[in-house]
MDAnalysis code that builds the backbone (N, CA, C; Angstrom):
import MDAnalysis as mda
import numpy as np

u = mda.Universe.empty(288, n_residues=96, atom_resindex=np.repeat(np.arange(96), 3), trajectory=True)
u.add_TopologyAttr("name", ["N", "CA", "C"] * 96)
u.add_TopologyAttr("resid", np.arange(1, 97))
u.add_TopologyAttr("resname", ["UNK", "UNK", "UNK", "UNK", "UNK", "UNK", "UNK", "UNK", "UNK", "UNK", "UNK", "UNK", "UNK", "UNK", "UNK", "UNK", "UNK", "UNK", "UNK", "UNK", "UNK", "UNK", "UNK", "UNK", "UNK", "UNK", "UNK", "UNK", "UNK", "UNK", "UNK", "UNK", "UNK", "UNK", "UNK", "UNK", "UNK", "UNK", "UNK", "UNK", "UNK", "UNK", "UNK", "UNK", "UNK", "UNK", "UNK", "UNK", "UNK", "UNK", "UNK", "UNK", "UNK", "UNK", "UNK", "UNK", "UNK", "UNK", "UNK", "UNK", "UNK", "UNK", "UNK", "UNK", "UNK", "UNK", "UNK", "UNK", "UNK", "UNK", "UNK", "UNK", "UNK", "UNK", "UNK", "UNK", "UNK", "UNK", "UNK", "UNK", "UNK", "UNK", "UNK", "UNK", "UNK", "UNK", "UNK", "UNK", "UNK", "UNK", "UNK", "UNK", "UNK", "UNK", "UNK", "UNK"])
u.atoms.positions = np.array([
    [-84.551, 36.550, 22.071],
    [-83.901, 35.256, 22.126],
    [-82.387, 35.455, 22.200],
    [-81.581, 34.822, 22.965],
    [-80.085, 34.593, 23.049],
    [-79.615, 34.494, 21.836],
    [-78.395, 35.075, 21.600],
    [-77.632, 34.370, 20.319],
    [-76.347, 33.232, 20.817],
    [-75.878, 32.954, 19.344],
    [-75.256, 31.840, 19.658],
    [-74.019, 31.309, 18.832],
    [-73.255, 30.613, 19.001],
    [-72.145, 30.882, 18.614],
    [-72.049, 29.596, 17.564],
    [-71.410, 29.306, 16.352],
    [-70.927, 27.999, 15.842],
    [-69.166, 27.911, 15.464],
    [-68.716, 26.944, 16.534],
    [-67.781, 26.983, 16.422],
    [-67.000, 25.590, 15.579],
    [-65.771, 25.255, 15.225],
    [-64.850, 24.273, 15.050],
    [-64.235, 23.911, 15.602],
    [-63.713, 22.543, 15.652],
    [-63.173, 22.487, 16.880],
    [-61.627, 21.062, 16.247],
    [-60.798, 20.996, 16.351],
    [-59.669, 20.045, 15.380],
    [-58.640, 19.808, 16.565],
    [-57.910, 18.587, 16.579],
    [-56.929, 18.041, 17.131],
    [-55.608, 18.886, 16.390],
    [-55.440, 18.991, 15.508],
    [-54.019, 19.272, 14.629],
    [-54.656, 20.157, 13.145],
    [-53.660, 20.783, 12.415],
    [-53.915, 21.253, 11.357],
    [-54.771, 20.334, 10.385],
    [-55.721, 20.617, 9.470],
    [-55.706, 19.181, 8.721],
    [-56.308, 17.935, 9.551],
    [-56.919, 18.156, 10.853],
    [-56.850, 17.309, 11.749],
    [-58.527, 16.621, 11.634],
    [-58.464, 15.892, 12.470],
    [-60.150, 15.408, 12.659],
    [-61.105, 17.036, 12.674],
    [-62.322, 16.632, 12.583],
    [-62.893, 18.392, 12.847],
    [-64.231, 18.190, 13.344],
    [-64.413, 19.225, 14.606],
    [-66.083, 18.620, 14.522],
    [-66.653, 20.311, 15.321],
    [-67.901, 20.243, 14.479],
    [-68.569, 21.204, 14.230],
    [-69.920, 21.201, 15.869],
    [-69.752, 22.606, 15.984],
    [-70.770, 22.893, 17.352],
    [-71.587, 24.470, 17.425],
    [-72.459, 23.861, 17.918],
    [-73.299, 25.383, 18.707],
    [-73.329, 24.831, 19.926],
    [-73.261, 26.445, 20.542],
    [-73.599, 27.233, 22.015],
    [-73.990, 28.582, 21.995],
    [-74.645, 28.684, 23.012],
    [-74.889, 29.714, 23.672],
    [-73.426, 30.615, 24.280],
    [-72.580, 29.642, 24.810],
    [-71.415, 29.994, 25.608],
    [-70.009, 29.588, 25.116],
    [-69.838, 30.453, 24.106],
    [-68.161, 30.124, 23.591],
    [-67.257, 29.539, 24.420],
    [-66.781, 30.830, 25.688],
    [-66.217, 30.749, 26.430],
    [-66.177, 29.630, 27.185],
    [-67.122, 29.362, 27.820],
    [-67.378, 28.043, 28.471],
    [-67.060, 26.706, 27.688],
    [-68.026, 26.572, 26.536],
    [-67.858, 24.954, 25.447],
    [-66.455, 25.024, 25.147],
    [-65.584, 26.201, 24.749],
    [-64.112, 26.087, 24.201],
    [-63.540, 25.478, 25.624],
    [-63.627, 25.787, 26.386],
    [-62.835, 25.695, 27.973],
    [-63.447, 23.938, 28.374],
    [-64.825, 23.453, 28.366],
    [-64.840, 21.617, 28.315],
    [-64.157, 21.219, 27.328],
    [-64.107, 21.712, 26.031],
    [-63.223, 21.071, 24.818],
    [-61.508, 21.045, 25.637],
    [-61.501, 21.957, 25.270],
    [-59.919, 22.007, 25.785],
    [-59.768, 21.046, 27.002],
    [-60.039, 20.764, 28.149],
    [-60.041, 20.139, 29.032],
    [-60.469, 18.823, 29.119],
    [-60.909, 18.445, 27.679],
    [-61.369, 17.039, 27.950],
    [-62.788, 16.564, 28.816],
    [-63.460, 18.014, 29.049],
    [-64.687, 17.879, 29.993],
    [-66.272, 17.391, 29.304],
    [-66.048, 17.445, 27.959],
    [-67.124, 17.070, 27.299],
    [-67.223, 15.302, 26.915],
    [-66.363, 14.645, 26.780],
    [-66.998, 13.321, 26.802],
    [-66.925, 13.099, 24.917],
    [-67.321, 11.786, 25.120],
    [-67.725, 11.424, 23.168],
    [-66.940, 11.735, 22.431],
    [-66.911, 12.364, 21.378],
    [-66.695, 12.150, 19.950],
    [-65.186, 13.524, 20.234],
    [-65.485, 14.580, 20.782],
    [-64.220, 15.275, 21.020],
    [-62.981, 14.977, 21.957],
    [-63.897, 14.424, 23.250],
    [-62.915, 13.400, 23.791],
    [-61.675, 12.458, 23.757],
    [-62.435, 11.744, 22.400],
    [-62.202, 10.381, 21.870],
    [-60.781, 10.677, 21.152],
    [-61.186, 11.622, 20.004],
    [-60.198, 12.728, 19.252],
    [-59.491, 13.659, 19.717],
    [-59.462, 13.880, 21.404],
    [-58.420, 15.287, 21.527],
    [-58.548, 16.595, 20.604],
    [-60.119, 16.620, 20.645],
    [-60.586, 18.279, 19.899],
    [-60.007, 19.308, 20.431],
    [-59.183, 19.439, 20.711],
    [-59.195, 20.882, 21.589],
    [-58.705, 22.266, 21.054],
    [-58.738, 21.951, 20.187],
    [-58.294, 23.324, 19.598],
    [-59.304, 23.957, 18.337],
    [-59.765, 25.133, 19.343],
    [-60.587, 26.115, 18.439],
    [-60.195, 26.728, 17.289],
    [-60.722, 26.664, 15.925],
    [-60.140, 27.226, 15.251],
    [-60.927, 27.850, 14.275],
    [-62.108, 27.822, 14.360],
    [-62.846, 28.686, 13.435],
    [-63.989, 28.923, 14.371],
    [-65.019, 29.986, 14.287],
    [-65.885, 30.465, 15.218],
    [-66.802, 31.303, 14.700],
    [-68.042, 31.594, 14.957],
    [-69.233, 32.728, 13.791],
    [-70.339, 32.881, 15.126],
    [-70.523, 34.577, 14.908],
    [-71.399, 34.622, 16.053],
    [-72.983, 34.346, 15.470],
    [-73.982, 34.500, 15.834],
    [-75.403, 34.886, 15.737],
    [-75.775, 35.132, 16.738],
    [-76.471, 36.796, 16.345],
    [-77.813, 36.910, 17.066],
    [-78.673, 36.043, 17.899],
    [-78.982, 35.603, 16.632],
    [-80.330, 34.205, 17.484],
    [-79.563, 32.838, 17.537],
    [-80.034, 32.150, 18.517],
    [-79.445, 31.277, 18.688],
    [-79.756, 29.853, 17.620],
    [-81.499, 30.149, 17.069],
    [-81.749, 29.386, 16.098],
    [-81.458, 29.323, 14.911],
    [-80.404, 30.450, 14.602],
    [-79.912, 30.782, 13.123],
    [-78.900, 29.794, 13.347],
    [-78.166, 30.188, 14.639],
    [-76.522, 29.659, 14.492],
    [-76.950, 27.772, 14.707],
    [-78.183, 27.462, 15.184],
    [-78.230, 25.913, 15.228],
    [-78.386, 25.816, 14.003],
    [-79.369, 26.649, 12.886],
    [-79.527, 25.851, 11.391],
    [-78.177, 25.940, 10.303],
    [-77.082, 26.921, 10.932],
    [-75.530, 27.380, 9.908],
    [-75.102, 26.082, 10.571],
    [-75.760, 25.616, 11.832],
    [-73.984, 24.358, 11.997],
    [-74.804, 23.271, 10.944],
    [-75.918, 23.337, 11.310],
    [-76.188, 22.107, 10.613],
    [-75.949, 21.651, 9.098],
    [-76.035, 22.883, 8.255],
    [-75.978, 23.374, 7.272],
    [-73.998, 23.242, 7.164],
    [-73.486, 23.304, 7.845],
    [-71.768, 23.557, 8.091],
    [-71.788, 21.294, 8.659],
    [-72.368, 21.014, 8.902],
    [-71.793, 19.451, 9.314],
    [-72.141, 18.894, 7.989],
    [-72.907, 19.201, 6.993],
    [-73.416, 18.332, 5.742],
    [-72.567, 18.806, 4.919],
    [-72.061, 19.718, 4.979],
    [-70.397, 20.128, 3.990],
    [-69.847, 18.672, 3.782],
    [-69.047, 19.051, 2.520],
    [-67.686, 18.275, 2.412],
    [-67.072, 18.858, 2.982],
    [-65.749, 17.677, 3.520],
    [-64.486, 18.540, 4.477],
    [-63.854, 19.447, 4.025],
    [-63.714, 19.046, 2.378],
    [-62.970, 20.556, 1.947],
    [-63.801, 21.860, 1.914],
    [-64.854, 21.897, 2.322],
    [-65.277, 23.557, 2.161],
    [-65.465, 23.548, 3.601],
    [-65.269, 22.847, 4.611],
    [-65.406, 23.327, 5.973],
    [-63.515, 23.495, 6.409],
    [-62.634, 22.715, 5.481],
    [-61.291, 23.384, 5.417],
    [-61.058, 24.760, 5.376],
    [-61.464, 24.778, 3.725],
    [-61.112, 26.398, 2.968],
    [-62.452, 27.404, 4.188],
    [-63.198, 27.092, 4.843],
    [-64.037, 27.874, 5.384],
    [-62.728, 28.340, 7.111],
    [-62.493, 27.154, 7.346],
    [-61.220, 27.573, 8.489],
    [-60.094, 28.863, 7.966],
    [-59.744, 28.242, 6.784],
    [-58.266, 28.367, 6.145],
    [-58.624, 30.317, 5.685],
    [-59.937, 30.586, 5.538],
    [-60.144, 32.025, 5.265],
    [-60.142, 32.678, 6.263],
    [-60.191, 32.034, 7.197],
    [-60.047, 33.275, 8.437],
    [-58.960, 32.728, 9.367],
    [-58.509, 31.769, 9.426],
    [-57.370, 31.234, 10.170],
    [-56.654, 30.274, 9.648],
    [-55.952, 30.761, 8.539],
    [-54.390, 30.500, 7.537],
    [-53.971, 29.224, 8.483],
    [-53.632, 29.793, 9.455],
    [-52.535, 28.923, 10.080],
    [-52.984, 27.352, 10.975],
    [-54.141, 27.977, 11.218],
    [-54.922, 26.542, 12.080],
    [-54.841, 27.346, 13.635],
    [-54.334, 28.784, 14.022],
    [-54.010, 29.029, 15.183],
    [-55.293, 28.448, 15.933],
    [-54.827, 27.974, 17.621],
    [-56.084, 28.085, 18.746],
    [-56.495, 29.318, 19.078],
    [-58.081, 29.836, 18.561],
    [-58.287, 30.847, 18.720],
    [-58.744, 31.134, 20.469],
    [-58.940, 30.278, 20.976],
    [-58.983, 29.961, 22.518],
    [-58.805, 30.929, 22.893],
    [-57.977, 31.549, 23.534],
    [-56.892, 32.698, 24.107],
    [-57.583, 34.098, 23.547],
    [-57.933, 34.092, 22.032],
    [-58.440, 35.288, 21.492],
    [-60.186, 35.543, 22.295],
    [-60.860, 34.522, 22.645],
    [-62.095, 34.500, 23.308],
    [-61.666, 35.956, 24.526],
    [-60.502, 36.165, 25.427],
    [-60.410, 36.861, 26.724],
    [-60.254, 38.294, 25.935],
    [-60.091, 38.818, 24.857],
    [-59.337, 39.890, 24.416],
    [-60.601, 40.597, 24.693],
])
């Protein structure tokens, strides 16, 4: 089975936040950023990646987001804030 990625996704530091799986980082970060996805990231100007977790299987990483959207905001904060202090767009780090 494919693995799969769960990423974050925020307008600003501190910002709106909304939680995703894919198969294709590269790709879902690149409709976010561009405004190509429609709805709820759209609406908000998500575009900036800022937290990200791989899996293996792709059905692990669908049951961590789900498990990651029923959070309170503050532990899906401090869950950003441990691996990316600053709020950077990890976007750019996807090509390295």
């Amino acid at each position: 089975m494919k693995g799969g990625w769960v990423y974050i996704m925020t307008n600003r530091p501190d910002g709106t936040l909304y939680v995703g799986v894919t198969s294709d980082i590269v790709r879902r970060a690149y409709e976010h950023r561009n405004g190509l996805t429609g709805g709820f990231t759209a609406r908000y100007c998500l575009h900036r990646l800022v937290w990200l977790e791989r899996h293996d299987d792709i059905l692990i990483a669908i049951r961590r987001e789900k498990a990651i959207k029923g959070w309170p905001r503050d532990w899906k904060t401090r869950l950003i804030r441990h691996a990316n202090w600053n709020w950077d767009n990890l976007y750019e780090t996807l090509f390295i």
